[in-house]
N, C-alpha and C positions, 0 to 999 in steps of 0.2 A: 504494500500500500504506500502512497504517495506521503503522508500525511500524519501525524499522530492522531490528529481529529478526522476518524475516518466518515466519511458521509460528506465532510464540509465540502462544498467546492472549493477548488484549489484558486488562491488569490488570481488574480490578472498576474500576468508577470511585471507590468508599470508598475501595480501596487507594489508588487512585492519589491520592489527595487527603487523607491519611489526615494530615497534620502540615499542611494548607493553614492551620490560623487563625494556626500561627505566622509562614509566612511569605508566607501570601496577602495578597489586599487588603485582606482586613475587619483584617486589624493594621497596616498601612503604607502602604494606600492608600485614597487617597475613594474613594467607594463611590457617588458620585450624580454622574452624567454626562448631559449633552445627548443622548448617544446611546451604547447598549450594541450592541456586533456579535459574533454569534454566530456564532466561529466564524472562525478564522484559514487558511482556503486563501485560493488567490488569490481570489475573489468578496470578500472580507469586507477582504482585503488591499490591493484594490481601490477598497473602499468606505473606506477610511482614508483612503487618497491623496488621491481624491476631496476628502471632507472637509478635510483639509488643506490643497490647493492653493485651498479656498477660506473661507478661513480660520476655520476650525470645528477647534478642538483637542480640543474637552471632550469625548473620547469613551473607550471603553476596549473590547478585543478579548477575551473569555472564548472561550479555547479549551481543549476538551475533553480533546486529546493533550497528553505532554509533549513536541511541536516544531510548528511551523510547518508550512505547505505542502500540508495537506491530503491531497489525492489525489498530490501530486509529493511523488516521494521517488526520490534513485538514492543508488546505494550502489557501493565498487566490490570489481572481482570481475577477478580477468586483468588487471589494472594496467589497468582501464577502469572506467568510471561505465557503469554500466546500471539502467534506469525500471524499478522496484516498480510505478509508477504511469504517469500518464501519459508517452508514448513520443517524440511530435512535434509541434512548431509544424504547426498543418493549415493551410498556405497563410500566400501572402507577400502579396500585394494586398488594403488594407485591413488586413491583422491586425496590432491593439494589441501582441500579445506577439512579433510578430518586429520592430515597428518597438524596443520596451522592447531586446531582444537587440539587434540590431546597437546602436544609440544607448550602449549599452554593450560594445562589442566583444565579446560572448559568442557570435556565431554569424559567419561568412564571408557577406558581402553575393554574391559569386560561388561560387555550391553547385557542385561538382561532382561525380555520382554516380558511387560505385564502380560497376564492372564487376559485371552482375548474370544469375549463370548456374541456370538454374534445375532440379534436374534429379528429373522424377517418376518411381515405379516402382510396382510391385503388390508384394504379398503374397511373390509369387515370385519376385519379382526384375527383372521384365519393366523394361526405360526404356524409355519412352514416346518417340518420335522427337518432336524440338521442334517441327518443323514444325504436328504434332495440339497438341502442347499450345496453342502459339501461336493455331490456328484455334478450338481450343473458348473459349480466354478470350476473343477477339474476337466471339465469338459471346455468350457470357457478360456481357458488357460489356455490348452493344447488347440482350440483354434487359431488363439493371439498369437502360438509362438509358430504356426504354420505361416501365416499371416508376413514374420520377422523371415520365413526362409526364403522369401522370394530376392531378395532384396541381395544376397550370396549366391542362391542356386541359378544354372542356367533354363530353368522350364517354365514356362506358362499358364497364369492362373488361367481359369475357366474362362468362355467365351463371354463377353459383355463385363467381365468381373473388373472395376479400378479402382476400388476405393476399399479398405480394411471394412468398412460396414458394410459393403455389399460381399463380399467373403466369409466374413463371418454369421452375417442371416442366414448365407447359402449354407453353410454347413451348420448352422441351427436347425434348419429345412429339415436337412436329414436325416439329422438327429429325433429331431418329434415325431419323425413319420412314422416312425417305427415303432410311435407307441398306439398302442388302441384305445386306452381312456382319455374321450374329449378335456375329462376337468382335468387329468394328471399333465395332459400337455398343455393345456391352458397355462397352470400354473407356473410349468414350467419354463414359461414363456416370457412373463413376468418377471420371474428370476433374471434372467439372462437380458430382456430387457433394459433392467436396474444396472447389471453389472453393462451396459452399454453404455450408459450416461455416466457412471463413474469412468469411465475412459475417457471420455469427453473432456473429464475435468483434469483427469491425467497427463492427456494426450494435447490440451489447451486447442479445443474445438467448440463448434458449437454441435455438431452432428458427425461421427465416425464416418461417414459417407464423403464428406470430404476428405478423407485423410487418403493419399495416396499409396496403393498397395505397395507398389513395388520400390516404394521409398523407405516404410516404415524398422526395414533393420539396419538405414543408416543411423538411426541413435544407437548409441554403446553403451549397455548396463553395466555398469561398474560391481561387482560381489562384494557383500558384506550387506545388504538391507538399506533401510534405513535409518539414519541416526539423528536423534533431537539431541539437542544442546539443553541442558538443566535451564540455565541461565537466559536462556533466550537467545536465538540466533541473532540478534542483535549485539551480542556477547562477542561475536568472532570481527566486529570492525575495529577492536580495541588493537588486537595486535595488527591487524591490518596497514592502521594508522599510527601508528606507536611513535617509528623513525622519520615519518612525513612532518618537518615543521610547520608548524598552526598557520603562520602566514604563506602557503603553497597552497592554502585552499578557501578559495573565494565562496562563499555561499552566497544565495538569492542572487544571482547573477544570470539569467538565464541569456543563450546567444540566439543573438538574431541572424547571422550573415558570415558565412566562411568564405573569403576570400583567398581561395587556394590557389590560383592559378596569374600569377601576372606579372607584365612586361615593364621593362625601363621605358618610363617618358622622360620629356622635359623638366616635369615635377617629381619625377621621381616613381615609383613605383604605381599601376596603375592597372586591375582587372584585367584580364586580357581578354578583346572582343574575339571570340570562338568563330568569325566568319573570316578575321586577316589573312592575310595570308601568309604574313611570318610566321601562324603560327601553326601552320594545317600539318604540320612536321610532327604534332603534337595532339592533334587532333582525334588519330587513331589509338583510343588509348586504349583497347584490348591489345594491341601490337606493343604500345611501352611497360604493359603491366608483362607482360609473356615476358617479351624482349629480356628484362635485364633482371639481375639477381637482385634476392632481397637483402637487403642493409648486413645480415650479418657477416656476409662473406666480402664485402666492401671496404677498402682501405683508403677511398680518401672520399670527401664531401665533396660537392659541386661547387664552382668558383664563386655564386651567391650563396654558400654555408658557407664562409673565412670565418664566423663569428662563433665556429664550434671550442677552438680554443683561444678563444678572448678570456680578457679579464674577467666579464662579464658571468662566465657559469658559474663563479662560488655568488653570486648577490651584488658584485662590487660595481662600479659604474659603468652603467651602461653606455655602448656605441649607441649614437644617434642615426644612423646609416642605413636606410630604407632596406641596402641593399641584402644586410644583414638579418632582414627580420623580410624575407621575401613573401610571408601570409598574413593576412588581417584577419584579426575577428572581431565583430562590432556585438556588442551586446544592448539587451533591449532599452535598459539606461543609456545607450549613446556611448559609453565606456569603448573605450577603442586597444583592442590587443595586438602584439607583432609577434609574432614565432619561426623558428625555419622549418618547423614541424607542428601536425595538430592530430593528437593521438581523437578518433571521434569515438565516443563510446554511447551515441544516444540512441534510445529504443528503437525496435523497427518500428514501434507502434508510434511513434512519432516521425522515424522517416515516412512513413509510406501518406500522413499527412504533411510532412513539409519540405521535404527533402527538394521539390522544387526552388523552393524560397531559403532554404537554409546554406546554399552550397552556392557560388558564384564562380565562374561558370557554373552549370547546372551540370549533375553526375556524366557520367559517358550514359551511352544507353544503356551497353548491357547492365552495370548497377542498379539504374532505374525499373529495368526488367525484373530484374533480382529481388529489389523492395516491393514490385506490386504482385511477382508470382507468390512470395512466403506467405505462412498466415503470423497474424498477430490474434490469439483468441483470448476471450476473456472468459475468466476464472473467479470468483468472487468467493469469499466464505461470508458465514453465518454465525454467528456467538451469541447463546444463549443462556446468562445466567440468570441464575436461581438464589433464595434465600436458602432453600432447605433442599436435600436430595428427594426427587421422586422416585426416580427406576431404580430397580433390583437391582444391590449391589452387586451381582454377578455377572448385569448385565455390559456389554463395552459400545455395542453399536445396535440403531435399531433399521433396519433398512428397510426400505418405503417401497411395497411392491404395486407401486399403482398400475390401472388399468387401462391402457394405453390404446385403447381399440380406436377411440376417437381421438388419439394423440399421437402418431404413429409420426416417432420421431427419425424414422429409419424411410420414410415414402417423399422424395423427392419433388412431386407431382405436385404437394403442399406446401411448398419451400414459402412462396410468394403472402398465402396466406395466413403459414404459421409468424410469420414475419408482423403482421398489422397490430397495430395498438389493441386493438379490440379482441384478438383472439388473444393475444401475451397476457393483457388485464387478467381475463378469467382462467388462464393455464399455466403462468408462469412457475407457480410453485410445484408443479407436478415435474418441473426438472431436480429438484430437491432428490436423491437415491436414498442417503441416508441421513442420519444425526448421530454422533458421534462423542461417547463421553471423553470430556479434557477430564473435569475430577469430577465429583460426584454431585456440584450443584453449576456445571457450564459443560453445554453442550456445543457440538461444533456438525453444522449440515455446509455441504459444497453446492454450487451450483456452477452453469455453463452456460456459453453460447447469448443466445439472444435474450432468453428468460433472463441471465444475469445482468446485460445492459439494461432489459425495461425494473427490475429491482434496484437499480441505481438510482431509477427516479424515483423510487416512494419512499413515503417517510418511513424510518425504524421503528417506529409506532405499528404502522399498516402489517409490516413484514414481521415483528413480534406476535402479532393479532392472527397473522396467517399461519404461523409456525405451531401454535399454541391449538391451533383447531386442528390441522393437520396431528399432533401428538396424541390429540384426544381421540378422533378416529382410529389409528391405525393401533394405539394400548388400547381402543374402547375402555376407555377411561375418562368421564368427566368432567374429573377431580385435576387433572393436570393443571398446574400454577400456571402464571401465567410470570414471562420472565421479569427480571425488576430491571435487568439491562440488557440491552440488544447493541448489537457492534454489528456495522456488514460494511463490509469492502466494496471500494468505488473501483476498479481501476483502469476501468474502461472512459469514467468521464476525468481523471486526473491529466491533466495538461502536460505531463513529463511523463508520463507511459502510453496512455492510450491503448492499451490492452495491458495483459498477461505474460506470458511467451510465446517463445516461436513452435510452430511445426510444418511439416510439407502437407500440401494439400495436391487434388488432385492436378497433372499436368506441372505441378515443379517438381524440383531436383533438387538432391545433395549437391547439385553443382553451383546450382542459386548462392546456396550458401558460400561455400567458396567465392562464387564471384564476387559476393558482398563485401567478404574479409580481401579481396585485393587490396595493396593498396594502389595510392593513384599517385604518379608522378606529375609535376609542374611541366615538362621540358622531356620528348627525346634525348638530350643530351644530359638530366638530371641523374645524378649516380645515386640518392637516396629519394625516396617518397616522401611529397608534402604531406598528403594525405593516409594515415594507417589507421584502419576500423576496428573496433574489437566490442565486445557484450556478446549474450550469451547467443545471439542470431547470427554470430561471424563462429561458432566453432559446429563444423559439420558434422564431428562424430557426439558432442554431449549438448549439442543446444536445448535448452529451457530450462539449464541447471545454470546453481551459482559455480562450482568448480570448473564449469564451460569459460563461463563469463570470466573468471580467473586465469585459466588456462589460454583466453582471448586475448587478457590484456598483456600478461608477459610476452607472448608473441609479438604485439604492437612494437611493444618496447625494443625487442629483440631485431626488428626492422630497423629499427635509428642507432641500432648500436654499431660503432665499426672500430675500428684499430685504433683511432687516437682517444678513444677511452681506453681506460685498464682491461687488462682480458676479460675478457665475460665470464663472470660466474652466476650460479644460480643457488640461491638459501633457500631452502622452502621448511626444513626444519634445524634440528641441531646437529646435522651433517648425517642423521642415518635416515637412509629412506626403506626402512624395513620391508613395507611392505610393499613398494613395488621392485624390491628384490624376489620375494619371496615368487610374487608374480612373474618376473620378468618381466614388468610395463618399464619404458623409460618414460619419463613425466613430459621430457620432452616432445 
């Protein structure tokens, strides 16, 4: 979530900046840096450290909120920290952000999971005997992970079949046919269903139907589960930020205008018009991104980078020389930035609305392709607390097996008018799968897709009111309290995301991705990139995780680094990387 005040709309960015000349940079701080990074979640917080650990100081962070963390934010609620944003470390082998956690004692190296009881019912009240729920997830599994082999094997799904939802119905199809009792398949139909919506919310969709089959085993599951941080994943920006000094990171600063690309005038440095002719050399920038090696195998900067070892990279007095700080960035207070580098680390869900207006020149094409083919889905949670515990303390999750005959979230044909004000008003909640106990008086339900943008419009009032009727139906229970606090995630109307994360949908590629993370040179003749992308939408094999977004931003870094810095090293903990020995993964 955007915001500690989750629901609020997020200020204007004028407002929010609205006294910045007093106490931003452009009165107290230089203003021209070796490298500008857009954008302080982890990716851009990443990309500091980076730089840092190899000894590259002269940079500075413009971020757009007034805090840190990006997508992580917990807040607490029940004398507990609970995720706005992201929820868990995805896996222990291999991953940068649980070796960062333990090396800081912030997680238990021995996870043990609570007792997990799961208990489904219908509309009416029916529970489902474990034993069916048990068999349809196991069945549900082993579709999802036939689903994951297309995407390595050389063979061809079924005819008509692109989308992980249309693969998975079909071999639900098959599955039911084979039974003879209309209500034992009914039921179990419901089941699987439910467990389609929670993918939804997995997968950062609004409908499994869009998710491209033969895409979906370019994400890489990391082993080891998942892991929660006691303290609240908010807990892991401590060491993050630790070595970053306070003045490197600008807050409520959000950028209007990247000025990446431009020529000597008379006055000095100046946009360059993308129709000149001096500069169609430059134009082709799928041929300059191919063409030339990335930064780390490079030993000298381009003749406008001289200002890599100037005075200027510990803090000390800055050149005034256009030529030296060859990128602008103008931020929304008018604040004016120079860099020879600008690490970009902002949402897709924000390029794919600005990217036009954000970047001067305007991206090459294929990028732009790359921003409109991804998805950005929105994801939202639910928190519902309690004075007192209701449910069975043995109970952990209750899942919501509504009746979907007239809400067939899987039927295409409907897309146009599941979409309308009118039918989301009266249906929206029925994307809700489950409610999920945090402790024993806060409950936590997901939601997806388009139900979750029209629940961004109503009040927490409305959606407590609707949550509270939904609980009493499905325990046939009356008696359900009604909450004293309700929390629900915007993060679809928040102005610095615009969704959730990423995934492929039908007709893009793992390539998209990659395209995205190019980076983009000023100049043919440029030996390092103006421009290097990173968040969790530039890393192809982990995107919609935070150890992607991490794993993005060292990379960026790793682009700008060349020979007249100290050798490149990398710290990620206290020099043992246990377990991607064990595994054999290099991190790199």
């Amino acid at each position: 979530m955007d915001d500690n005040t989750p629901r609020t709309p997020a200020p204007s960015p004028t407002d929010e900046h609205a006294n910045s000349s007093e106490v931003g940079a452009t009165a107290l701080q230089p203003t021209n840096f070796k490298v500008l990074i857009i954008g302080a979640g982890v990716a851009g917080l990443s990309a500091a450290n980076h730089l840092l650990q190899n000894g590259c100081n002269n940079f500075c962070i413009l971020e757009a909120r007034g805090r840190i963390g990006g997508r992580i934010v917990s807040i607490p609620m029940a004398k507990h920290k609970v995720e706005l944003g992201a929820n868990w470390i995805h896996g222990v082998l291999g991953n940068p952000i649980f070796e960062i956690a333990v090396q800081h004692g912030l997680v238990s190296v021995v996870n043990i999971p609570k007792p997990h009881k799961i208990v489904a019912t219908t509309e009416d009240g029916l529970q489902v005997p474990f034993s069916i729920l048990q068999e349809i997830y196991e069945a549900y599994v082993c579709f999802l992970r036939r689903c994951d082999e297309y995407f390595l094997c050389q063979y061809s799904p079924p005819p008509d079949i692109n989308s992980v939802g249309e693969h998975i119905n079909y071999e639900i199809q098959i599955y039911l046919n084979s039974l003879d009792d209309p209500k034992e398949k009914h039921l179990k139909q419901l089941i699987f269903n439910c467990l389609l919506k929670r993918e939804t919310c997995i997968t950062g969709c609004h409908d499994m139907n869009e998710i491209d089959l033969l895409e979906l085993g370019s994400y890489t599951e990391l082993q080891g589960g998942n892991i929660v941080l006691p303290a609240g994943y908010s807990s892991i920006l401590r060491p993050l930020t630790a070595e970053i000094p306070k003045q490197s990171i600008i807050t409520k600063c959000p950028v209007k205008k990247i000025h990446w690309k431009r020529k000597k005038t008379l006055t000095g440095l100046d946009t360059v018009d993308e129709g000149s002719e001096c500069e169609q050399d430059s134009d082709d920038s799928e041929k300059t991104v191919t063409e030339f090696p990335i930064a780390g195998s490079i030993t000298s900067t381009a003749a406008n980078n001289t200002a890599t070892n100037s005075p200027s990279r510990g803090g000390s007095a800055e050149s005034d020389s256009n030529d030296d700080y060859p990128i602008q960035v103008t931020c929304e207070d008018g604040s004016i930035f120079k860099a020879e580098h600008v690490i970009c680390t902002v949402p897709l869900g924000v390029l794919k609305q600005n990217h036009k207006t954000l970047f001067d020149p305007e991206l090459p094409h294929y990028k732009q392709e790359a921003i409109e083919h991804l998805m950005f889905g929105t994801v939202d949670k639910i928190y519902l607390e309690y004075d007192r515990p209701f449910l069975n303390a043995d109970i952990s999750e209750v899942m919501l097996l509504w009746d979907d005959d007239k809400y067939d979230l899987h039927a295409s044909s409907n897309a146009e008018h599941d979409s309308s004000n009118d039918y989301l008003s009266k249906n929206w909640f029925k994307k809700i799968y489950s409610f999920a106990k945090v402790t024993d008086t806060l409950l936590l339900g997901w939601i997806s897709g388009r139900e979750a943008e029209y629940m961004e419009t109503l009040d927490n009032e409305v959606v407590a009111d609707k949550c509270t009727e939904i609980l009493r139906i499905f325990l046939q229970d009356p008696c359900v309290p009604k909450p004293k606090k309700c929390v629900c995630t915007s993060w679809k109307s928040q102005t610095f995301t615009k969704g959730s994360y990423t995934s492929i949908p039908v007709g893009a590629l793992q390539e998209d991705i990659e395209n995205l993370a190019q980076p983009l040179y000023a100049s043919s003749q440029a030996l390092k990139p103006a421009v290097v992308f990173a968040g969790e939408h530039t890393h192809s094999n982990f995107y919609s995780t935070v150890h992607g977004a991490y794993l993005s931003g060292r990379t960026a870094a790793q682009n700008l680094l060349g020979k007249e810095e100290p050798n490149e090293i990398i710290l990620e903990s206290d020099g043992s990387d246990l377990s991607a020995w064990i595994q054999g993964i290099a991190l790199d």
